[in-house]
C-alpha positions as CSV (number, residue, x, y, z in Angstrom):
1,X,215.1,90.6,152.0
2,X,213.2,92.6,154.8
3,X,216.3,92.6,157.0
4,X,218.3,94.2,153.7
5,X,215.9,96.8,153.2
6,X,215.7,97.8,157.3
7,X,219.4,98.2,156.9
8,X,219.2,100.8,153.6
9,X,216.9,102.8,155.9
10,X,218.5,102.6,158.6
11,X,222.3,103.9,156.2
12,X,220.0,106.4,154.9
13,X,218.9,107.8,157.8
14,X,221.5,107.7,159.8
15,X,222.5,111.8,159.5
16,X,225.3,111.6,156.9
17,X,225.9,114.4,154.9
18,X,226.3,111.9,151.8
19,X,226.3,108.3,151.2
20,X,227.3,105.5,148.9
21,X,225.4,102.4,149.3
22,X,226.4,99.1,148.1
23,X,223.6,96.5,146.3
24,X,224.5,92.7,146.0
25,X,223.2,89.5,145.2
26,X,224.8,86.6,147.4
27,X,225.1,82.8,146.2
28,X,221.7,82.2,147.7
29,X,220.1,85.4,145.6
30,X,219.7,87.4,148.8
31,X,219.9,91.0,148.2
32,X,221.9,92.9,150.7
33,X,222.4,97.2,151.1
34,X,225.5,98.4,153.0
35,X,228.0,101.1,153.2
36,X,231.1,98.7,152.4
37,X,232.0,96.5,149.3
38,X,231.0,93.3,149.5
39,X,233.4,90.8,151.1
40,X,235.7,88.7,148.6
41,X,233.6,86.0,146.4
42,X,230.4,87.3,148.0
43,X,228.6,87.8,145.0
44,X,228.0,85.2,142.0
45,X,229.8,85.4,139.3
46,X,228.5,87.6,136.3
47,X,226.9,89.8,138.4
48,X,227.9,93.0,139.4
49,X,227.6,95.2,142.2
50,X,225.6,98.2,142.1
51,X,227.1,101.4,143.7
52,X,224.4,104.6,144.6
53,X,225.8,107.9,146.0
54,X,223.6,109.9,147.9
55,X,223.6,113.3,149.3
56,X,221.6,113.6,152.2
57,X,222.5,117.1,153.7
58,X,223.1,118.2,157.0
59,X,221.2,115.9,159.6
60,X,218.0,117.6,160.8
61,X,216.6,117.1,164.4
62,X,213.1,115.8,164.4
63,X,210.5,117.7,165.7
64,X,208.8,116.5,169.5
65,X,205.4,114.4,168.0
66,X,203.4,117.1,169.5
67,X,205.0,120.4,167.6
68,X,205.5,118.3,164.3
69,X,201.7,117.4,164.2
70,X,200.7,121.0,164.6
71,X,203.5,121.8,162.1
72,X,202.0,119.7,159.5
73,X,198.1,120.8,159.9
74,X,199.0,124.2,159.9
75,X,202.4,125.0,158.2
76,X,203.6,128.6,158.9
77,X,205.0,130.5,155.5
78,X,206.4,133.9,156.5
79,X,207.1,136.5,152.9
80,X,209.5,139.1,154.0
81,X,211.7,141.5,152.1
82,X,215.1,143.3,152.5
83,X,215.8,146.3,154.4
84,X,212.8,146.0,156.4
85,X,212.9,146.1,160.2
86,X,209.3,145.7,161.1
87,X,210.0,141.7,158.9
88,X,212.9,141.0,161.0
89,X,211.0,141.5,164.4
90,X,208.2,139.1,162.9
91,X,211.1,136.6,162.2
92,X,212.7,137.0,165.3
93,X,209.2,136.5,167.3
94,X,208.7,133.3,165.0
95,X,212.5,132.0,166.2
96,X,211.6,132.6,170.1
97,X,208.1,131.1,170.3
98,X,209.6,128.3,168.5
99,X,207.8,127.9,165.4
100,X,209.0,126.1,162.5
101,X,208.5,127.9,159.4
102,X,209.3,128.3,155.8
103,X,210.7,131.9,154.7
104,X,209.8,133.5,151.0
105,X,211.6,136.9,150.2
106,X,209.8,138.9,148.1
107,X,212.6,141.2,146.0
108,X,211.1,141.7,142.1
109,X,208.1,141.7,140.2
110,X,207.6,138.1,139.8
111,X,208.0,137.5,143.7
112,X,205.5,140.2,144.1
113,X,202.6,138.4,141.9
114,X,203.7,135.5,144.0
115,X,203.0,137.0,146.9
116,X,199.5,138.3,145.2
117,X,198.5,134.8,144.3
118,X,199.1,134.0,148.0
119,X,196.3,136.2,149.3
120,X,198.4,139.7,149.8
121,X,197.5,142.7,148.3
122,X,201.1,143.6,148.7
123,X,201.8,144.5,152.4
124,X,204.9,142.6,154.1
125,X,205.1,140.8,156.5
126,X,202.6,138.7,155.4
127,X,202.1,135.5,157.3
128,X,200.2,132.0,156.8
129,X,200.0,130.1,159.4
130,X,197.8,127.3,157.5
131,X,194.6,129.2,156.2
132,X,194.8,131.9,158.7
133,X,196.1,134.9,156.6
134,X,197.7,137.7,159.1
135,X,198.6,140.5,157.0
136,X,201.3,143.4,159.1
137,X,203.6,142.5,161.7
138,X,200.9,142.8,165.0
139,X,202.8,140.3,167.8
140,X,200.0,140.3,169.8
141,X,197.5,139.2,167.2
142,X,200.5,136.6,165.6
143,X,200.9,135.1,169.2
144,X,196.7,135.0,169.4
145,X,196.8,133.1,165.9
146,X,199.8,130.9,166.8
147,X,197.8,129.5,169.4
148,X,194.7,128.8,168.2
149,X,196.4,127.0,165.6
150,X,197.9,124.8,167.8
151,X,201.6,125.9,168.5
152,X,202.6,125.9,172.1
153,X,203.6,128.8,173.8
154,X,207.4,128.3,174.9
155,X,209.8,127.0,172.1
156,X,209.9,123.0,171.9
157,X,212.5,123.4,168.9
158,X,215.4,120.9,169.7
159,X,218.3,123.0,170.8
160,X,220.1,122.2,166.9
161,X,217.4,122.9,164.8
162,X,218.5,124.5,162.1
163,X,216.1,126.9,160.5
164,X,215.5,126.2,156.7
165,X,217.3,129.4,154.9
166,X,215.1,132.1,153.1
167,X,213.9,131.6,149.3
168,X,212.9,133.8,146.5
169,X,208.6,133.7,146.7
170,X,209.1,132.7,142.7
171,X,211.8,130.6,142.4
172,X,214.0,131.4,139.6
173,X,213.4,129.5,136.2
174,X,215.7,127.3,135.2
175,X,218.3,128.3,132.5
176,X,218.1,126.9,129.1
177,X,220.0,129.5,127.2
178,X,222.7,128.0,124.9
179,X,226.0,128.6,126.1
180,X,228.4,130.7,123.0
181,X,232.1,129.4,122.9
182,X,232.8,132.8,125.1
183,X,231.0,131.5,127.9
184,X,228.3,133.8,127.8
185,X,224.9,132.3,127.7
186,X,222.5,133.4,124.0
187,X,218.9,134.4,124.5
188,X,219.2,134.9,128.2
189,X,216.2,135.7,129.2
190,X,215.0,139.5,130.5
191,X,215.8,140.2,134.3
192,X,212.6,141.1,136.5
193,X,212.2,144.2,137.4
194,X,213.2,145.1,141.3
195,X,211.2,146.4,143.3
196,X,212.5,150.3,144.8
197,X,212.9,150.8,148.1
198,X,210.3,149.9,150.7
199,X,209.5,153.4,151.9
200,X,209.0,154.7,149.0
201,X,206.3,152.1,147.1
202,X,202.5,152.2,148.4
203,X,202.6,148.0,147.9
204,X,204.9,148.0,151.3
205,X,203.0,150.6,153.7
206,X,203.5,148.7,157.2
């Protein structure tokens, strides 16, 4: 039994994009995982074969033990929004040090209170790097801060990492609206209100 559950890790975790594992009972009531139909009279009689599909994604490089334990006591969120250029120099600093990080776009009224409830009082960039708050893009004080978390200075990333893409700072809610025969959905809810431009609202003063 242990040997058929190292092998379902080891189908799982073996980088494919998707996967459809095989579960089996032999004659002897041994249960087996793999990524192949059983052989021919393999299993009793009367019972069946289970089939799972899984979809696994893109394989993703580990992280070296001594960046992913830094990573993990101090995670590093960066909120950004469009048309900013002073947000896409702090992103592009993060990417060359080497820091892994998660990305939250702030673009309506909801992301905005989300961005609120994270400790901003509204001015982007705004980076976490665990409890350190750093508020304005300031590459000297970011590097500072990056280090006495624990992040080394010269990028460890493996050479394909993939950087996770951005995401709204409130995700969107799901949709429950009824569908009409049209198409078109009923009670949709309200849009949020976007946010104008960056220059011209006091909430994104660099």
């Amino acid at each position: 039994m242990r040997a058929s559950r190292m092998a379902l890790l080891l189908l799982l975790c073996g980088g494919m994009a998707s996967a459809q594992i095989y579960k089996w009972t032999d004659q002897k009531g041994v249960t087996h995982f793999s990524d192949t139909p059983p052989p021919a009279k393999a299993a009793p009689a009367g019972k069946p074969v289970e089939v799972k599909h899984y979809d696994t994604g893109p394989a993703t490089p580990a992280l070296p033990a001594e960046l992913a334990t830094v990573a993990k006591a101090s995670p590093v969120t960066l909120y950004t929004t469009q048309e900013c250029d002073i947000c896409n120099a702090a992103r592009a600093m993060l990417q060359k040090r080497g820091v892994p990080y998660t990305e939250k776009t702030v673009q309506n009224s909801d992301d905005m209170a989300a961005l609120r409830r994270a400790g901003s009082a509204g001015r982007l960039p705004y980076l976490l790097i665990g409890r350190e708050r750093q508020t304005g893009f300031e590459q000297v004080t970011w590097d500072e801060a990056l280090t006495a978390a624990g992040y080394p200075a010269q990028s460890l990333l493996p050479a394909n990492y993939r950087q996770t893409p951005p995401a709204p700072a409130a995700p969107p809610p799901a949709r429950t609206a009824e569908t009409t025969q049209s198409g078109k959905p009923e009670n949709q809810a309200p849009r949020t209100q976007r946010l104008p431009p960056v220059n011209a609202s006091p909430d994104f003063q660099f």
